[in-house]
N, CA, C and O atoms as a Tinker XYZ file with bonds, in Angstrom:
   400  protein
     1  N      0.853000   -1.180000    0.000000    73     2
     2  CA     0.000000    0.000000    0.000000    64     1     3
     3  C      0.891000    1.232000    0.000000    63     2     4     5
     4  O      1.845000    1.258000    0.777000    81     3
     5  N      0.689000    2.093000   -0.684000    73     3     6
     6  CA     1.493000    3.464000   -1.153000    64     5     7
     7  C      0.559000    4.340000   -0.007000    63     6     8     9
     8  O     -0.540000    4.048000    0.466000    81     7
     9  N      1.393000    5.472000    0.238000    73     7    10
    10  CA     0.982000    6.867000    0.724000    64     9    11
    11  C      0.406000    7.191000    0.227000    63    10    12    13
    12  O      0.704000    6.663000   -0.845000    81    11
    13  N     -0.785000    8.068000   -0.039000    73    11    14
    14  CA    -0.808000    9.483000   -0.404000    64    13    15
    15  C      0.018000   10.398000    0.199000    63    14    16    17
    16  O      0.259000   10.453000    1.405000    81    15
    17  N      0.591000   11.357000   -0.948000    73    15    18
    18  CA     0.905000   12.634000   -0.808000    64    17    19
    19  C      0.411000   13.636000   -1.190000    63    18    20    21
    20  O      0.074000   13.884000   -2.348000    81    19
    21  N      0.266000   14.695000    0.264000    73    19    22
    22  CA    -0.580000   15.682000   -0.147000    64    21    23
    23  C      0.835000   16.954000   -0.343000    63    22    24    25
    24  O      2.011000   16.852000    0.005000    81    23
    25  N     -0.103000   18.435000   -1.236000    73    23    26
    26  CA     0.675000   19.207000   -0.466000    64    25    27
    27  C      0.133000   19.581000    0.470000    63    26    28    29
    28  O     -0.809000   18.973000    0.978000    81    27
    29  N      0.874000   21.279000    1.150000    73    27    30
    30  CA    -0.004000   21.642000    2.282000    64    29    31
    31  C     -1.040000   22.589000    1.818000    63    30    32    33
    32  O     -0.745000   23.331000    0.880000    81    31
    33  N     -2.074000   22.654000    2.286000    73    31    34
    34  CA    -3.088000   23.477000    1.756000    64    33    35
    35  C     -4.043000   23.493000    0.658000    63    34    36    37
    36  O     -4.857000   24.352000    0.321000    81    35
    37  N     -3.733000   22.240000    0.130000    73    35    38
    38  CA    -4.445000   21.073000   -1.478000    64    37    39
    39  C     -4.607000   19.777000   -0.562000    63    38    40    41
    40  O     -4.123000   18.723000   -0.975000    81    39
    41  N     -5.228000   19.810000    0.589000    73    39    42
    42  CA    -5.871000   18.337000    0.846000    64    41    43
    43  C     -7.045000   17.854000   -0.215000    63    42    44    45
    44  O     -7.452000   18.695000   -1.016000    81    43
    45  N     -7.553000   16.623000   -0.238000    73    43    46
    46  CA    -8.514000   16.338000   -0.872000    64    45    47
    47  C    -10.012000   16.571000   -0.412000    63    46    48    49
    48  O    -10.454000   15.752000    0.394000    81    47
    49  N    -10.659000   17.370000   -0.741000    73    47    50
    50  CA   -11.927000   17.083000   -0.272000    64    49    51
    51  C    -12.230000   16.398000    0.770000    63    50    52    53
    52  O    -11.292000   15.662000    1.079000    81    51
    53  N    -13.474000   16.270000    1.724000    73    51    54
    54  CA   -13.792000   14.870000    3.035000    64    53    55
    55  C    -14.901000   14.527000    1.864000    63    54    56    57
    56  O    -15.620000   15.438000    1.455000    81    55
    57  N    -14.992000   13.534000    1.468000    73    55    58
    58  CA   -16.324000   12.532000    0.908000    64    57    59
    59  C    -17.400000   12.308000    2.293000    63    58    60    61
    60  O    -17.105000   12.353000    3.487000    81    59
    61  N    -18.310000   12.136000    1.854000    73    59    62
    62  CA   -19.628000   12.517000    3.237000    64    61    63
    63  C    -19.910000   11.158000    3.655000    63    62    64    65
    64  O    -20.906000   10.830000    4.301000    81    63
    65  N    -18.767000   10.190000    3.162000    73    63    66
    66  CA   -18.703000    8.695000    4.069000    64    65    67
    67  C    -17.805000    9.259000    5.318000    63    66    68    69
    68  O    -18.193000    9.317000    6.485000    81    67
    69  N    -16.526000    9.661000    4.829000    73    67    70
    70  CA   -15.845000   10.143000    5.761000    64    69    71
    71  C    -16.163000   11.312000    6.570000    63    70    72    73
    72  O    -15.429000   11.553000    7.528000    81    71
    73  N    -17.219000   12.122000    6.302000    73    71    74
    74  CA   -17.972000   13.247000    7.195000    64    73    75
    75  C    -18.273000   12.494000    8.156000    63    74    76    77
    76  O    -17.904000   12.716000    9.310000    81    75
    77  N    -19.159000   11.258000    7.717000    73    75    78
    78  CA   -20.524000   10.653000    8.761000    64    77    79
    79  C    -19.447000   10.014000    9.405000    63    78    80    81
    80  O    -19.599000    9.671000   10.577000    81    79
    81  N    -18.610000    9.847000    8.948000    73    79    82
    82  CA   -17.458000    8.537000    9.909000    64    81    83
    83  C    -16.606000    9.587000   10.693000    63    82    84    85
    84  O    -16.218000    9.111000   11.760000    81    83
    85  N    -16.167000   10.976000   10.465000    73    83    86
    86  CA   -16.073000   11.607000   11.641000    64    85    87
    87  C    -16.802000   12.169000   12.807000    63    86    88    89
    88  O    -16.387000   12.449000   13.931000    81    87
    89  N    -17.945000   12.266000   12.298000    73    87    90
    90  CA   -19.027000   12.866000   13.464000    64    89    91
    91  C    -19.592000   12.109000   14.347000    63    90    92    93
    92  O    -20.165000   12.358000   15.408000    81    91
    93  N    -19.234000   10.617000   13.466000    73    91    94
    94  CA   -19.642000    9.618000   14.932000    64    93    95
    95  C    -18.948000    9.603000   15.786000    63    94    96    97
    96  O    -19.359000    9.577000   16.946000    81    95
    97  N    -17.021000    9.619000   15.301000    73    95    98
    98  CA   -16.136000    9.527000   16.339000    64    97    99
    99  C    -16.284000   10.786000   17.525000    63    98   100   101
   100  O    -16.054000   10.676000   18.729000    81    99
   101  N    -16.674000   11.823000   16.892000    73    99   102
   102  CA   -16.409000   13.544000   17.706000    64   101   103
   103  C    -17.472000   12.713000   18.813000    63   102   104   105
   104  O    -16.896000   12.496000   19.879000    81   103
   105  N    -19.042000   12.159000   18.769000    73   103   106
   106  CA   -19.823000   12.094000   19.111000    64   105   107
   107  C    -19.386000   11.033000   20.576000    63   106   108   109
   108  O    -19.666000   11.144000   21.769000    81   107
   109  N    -18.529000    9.941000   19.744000    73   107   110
   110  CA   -18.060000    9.096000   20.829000    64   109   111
   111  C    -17.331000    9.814000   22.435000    63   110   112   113
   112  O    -16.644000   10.813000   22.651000    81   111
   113  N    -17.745000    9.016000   23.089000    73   111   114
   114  CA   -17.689000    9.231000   24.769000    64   113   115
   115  C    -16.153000    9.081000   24.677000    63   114   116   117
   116  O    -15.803000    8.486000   23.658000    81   115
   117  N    -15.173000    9.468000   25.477000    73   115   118
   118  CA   -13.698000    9.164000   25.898000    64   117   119
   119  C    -13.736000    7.937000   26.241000    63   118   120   121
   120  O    -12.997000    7.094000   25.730000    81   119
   121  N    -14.561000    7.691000   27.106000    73   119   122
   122  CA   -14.717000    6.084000   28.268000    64   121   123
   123  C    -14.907000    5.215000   27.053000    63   122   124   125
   124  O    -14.286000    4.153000   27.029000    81   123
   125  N    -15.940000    5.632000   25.713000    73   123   126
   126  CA   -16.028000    4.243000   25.289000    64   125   127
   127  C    -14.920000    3.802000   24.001000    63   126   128   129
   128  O    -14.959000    2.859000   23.211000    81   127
   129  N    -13.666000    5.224000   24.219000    73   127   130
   130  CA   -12.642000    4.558000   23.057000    64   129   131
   131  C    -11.802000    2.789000   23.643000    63   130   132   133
   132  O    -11.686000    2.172000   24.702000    81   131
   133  N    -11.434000    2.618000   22.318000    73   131   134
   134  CA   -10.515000    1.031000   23.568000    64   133   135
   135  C     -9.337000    1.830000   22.688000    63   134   136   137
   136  O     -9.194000    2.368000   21.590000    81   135
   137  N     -8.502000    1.510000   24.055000    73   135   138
   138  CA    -6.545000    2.204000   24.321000    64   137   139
   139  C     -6.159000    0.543000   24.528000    63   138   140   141
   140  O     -5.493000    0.551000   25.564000    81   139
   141  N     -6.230000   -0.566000   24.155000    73   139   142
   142  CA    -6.422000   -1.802000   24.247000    64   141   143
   143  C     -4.785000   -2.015000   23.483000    63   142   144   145
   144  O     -3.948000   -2.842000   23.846000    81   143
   145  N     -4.635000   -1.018000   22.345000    73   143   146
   146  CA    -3.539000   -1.285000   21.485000    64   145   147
   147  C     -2.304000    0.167000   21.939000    63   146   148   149
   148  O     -1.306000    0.476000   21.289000    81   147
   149  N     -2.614000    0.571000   22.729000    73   147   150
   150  CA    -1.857000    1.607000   22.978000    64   149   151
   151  C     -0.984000    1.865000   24.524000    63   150   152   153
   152  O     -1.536000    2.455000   25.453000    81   151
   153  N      0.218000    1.414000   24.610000    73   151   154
   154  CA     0.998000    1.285000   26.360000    64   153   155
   155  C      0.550000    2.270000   26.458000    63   154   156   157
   156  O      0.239000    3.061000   25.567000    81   155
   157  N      0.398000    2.412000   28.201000    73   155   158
   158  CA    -0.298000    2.879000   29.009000    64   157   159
   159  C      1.455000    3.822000   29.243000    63   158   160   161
   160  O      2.567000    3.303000   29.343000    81   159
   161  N      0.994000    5.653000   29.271000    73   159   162
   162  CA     2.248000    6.080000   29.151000    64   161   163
   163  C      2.030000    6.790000   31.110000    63   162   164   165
   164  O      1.354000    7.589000   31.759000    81   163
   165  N      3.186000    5.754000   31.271000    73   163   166
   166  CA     3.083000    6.622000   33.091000    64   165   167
   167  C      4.165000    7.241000   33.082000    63   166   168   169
   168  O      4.846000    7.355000   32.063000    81   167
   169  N      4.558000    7.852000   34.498000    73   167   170
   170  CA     5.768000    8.292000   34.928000    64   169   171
   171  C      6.869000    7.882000   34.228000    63   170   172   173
   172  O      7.571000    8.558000   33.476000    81   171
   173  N      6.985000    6.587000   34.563000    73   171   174
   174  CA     8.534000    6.002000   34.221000    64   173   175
   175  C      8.680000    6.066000   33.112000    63   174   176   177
   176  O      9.903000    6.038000   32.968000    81   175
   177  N      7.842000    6.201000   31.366000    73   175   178
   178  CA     8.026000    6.212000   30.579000    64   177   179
   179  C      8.529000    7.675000   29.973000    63   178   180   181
   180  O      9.217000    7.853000   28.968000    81   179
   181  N      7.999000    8.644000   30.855000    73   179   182
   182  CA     8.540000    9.894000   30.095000    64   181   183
   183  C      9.703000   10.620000   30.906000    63   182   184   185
   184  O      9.977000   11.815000   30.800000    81   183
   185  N     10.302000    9.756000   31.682000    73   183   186
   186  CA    11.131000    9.992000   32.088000    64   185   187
   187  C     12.465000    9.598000   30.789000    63   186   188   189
   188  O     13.453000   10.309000   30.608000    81   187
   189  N     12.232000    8.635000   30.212000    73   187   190
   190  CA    13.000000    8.258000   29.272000    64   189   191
   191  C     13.042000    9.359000   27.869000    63   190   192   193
   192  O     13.975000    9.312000   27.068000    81   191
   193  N     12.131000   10.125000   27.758000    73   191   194
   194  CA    11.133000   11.466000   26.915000    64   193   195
   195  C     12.386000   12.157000   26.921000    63   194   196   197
   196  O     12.980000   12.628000   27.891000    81   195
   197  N     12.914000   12.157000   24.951000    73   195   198
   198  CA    13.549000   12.949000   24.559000    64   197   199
   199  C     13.039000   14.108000   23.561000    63   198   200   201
   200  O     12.258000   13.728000   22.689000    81   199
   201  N     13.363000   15.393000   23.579000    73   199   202
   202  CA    12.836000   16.525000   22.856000    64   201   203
   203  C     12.997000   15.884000   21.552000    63   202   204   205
   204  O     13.739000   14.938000   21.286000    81   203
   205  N     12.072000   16.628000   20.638000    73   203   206
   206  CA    11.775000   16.018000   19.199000    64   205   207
   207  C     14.046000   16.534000   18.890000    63   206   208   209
   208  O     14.416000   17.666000   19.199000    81   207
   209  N     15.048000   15.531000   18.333000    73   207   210
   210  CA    16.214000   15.906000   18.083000    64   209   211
   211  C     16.508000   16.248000   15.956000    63   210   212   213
   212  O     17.507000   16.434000   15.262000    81   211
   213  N     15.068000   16.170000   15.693000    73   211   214
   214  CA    14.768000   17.419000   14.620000    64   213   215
   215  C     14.543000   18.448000   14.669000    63   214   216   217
   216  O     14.653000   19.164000   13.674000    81   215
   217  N     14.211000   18.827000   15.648000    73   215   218
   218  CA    13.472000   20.378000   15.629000    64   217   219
   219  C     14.725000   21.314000   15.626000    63   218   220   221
   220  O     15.816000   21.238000   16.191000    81   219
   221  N     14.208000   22.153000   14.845000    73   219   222
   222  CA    15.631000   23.068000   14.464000    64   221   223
   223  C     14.529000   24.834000   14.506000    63   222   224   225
   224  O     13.852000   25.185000   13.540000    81   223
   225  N     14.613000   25.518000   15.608000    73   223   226
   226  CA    13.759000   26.762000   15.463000    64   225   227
   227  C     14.460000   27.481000   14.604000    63   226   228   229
   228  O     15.665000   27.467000   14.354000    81   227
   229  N     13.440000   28.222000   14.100000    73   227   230
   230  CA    13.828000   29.754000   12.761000    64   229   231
   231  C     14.627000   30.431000   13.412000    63   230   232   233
   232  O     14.586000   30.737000   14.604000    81   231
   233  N     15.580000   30.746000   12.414000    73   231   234
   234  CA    16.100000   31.999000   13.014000    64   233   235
   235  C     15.980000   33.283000   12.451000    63   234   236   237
   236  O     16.232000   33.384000   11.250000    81   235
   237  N     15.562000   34.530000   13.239000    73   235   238
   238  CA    15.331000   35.674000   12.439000    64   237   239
   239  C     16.643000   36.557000   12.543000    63   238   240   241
   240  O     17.213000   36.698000   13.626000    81   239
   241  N     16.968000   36.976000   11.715000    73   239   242
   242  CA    17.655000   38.231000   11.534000    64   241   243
   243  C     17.744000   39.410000   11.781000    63   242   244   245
   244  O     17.186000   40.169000   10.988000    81   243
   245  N     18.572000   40.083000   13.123000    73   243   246
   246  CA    18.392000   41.217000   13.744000    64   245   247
   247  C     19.288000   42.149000   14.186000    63   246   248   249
   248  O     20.432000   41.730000   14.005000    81   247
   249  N     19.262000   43.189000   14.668000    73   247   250
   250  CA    20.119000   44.171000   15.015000    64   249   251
   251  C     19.899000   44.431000   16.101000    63   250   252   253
   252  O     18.870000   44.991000   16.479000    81   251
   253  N     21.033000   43.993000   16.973000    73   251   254
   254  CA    20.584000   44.416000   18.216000    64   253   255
   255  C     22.192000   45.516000   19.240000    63   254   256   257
   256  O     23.364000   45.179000   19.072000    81   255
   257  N     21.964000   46.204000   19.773000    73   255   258
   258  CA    23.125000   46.742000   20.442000    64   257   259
   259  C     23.578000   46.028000   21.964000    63   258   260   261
   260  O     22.712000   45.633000   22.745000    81   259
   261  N     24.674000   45.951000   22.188000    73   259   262
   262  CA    25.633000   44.833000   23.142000    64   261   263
   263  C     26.701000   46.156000   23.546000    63   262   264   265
   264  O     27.314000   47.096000   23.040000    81   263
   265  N     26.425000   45.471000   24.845000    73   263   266
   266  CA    28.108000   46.794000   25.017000    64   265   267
   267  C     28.915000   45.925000   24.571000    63   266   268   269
   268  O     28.750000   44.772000   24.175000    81   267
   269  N     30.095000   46.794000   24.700000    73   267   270
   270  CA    31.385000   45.994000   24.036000    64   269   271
   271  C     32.113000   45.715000   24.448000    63   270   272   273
   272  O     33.090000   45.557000   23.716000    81   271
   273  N     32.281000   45.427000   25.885000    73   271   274
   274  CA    32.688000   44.372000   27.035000    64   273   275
   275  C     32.104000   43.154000   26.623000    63   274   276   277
   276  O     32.712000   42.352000   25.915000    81   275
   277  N     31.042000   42.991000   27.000000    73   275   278
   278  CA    30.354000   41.655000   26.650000    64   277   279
   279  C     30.831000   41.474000   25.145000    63   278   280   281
   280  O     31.857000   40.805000   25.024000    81   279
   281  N     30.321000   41.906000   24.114000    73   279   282
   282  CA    31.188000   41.525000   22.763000    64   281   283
   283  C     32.191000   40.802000   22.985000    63   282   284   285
   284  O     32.106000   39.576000   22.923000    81   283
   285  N     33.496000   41.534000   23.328000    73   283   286
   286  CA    34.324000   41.344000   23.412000    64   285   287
   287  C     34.889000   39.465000   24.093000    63   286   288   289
   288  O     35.646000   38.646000   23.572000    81   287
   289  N     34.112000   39.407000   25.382000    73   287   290
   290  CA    34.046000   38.521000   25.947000    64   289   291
   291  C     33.440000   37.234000   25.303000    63   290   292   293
   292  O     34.051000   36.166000   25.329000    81   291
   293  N     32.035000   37.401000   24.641000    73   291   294
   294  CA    31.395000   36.643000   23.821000    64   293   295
   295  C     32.776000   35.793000   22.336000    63   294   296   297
   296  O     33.031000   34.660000   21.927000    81   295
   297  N     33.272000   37.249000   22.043000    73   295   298
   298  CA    34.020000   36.852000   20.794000    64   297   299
   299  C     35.660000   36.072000   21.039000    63   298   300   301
   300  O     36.443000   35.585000   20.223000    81   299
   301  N     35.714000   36.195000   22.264000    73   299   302
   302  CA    37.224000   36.140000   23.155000    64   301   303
   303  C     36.993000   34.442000   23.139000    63   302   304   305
   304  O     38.086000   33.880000   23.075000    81   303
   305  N     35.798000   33.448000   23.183000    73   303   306
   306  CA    35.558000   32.383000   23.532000    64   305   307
   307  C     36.032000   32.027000   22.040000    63   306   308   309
   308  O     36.878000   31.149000   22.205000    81   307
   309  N     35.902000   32.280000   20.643000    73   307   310
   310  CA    35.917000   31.627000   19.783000    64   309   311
   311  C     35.322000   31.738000   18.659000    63   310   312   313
   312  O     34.602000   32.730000   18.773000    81   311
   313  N     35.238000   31.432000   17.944000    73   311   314
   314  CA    34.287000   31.162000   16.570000    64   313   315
   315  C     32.427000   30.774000   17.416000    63   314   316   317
   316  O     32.440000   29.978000   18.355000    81   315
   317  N     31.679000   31.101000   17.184000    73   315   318
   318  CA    30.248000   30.577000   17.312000    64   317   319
   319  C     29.818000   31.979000   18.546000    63   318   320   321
   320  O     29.153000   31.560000   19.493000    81   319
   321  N     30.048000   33.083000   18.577000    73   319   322
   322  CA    29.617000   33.862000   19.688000    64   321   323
   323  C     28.637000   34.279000   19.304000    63   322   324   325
   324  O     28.196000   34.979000   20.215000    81   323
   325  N     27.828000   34.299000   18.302000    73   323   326
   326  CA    26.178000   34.341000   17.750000    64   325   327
   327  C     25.434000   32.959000   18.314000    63   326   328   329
   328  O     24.252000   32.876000   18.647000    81   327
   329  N     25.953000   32.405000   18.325000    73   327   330
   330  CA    25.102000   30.941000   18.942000    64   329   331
   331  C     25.273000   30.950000   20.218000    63   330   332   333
   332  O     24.267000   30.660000   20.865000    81   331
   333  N     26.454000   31.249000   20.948000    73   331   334
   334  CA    26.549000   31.443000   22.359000    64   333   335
   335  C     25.873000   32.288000   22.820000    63   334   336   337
   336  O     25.428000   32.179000   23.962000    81   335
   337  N     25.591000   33.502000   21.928000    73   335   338
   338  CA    25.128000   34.622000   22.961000    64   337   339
   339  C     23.197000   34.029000   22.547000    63   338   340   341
   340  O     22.423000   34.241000   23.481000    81   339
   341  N     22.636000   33.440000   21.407000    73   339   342
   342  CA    21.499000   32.775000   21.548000    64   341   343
   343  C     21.546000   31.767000   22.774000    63   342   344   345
   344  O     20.671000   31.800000   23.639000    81   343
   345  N     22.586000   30.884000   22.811000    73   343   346
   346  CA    22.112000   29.613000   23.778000    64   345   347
   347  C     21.816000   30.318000   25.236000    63   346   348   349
   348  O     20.864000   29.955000   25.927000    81   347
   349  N     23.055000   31.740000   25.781000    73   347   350
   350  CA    22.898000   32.248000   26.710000    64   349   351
   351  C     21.236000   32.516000   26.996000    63   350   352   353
   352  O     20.630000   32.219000   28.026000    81   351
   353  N     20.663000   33.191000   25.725000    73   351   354
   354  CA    19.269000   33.964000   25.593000    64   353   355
   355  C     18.244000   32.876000   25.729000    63   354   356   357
   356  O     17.263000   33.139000   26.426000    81   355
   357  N     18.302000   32.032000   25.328000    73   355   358
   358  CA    17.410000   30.774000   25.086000    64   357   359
   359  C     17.215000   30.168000   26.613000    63   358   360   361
   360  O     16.139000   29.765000   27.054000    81   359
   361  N     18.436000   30.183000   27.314000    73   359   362
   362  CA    18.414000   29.374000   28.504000    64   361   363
   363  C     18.038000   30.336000   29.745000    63   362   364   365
   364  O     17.653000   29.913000   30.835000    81   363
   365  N     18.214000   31.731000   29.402000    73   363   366
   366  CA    17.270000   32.676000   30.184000    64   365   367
   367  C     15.844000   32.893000   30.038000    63   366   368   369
   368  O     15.075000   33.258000   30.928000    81   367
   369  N     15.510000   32.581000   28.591000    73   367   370
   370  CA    14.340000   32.357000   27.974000    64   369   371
   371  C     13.473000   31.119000   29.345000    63   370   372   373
   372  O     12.510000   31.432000   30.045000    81   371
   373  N     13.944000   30.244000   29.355000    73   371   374
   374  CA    14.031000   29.175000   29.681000    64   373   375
   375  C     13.835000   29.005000   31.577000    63   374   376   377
   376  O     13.103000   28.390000   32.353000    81   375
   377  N     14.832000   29.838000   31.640000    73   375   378
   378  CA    14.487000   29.627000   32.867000    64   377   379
   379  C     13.145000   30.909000   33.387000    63   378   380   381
   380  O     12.409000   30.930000   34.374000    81   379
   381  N     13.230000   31.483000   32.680000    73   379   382
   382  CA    11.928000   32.800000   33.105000    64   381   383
   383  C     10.618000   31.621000   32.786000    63   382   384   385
   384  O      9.895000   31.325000   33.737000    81   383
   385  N     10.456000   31.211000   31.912000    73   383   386
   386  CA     9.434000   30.038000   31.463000    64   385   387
   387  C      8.680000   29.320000   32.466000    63   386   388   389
   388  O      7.472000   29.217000   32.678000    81   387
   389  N     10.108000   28.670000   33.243000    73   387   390
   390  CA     9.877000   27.573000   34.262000    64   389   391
   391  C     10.101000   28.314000   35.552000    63   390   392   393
   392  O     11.198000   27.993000   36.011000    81   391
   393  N      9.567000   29.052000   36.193000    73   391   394
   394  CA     9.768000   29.790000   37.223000    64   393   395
   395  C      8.202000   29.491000   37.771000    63   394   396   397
   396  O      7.100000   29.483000   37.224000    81   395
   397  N      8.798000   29.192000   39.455000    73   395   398
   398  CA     7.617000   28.694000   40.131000    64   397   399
   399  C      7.001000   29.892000   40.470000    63   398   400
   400  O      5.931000   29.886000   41.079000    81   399
């Protein structure tokens, strides 16, 4: 059996078999799905839970002003002080996020 491939935004039509065959599911109760084929995901399993290691965020393009101490310091580490001074930002990002 082959895929379909769609693009995005050219799906195919729903045919009104597949209407009536979604509105029964929307209609269905939670209690009466069966999870019969699906592990039961507890604690211990997402403890093992790694971030998607595709995900690659956009990056936008900007101008921003830095004193030039910090520059300096940023650029003193090496080659990559645009990514350092993001990972710095990201992980402040990050921790403001998760703040109790």
């Amino acid at each position: 059996m082959s895929k379909a491939r769609y693009e995005q935004g050219k799906l195919p039509a729903i045919t009104p078999e597949r209407a009536a065959e979604l509105k029964t599911l929307a209609a269905q109760a939670d209690s009466e799905i069966d999870y019969s084929d699906i592990p039961p995901m507890d604690s211990a399993a997402w403890e093992k839970a790694l971030l998607n290691p595709f995900y690659r965020p956009t990056k936008t393009h900007t101008t921003i002003r830095v004193d030039s101490d910090v520059l300096d310091w940023l650029k003193s580490k090496g080659k990559g002080y645009q990514t350092r001074l993001n990972g710095i930002l990201r992980q402040a990002m990050l921790d403001d996020l998760h703040k109790i």
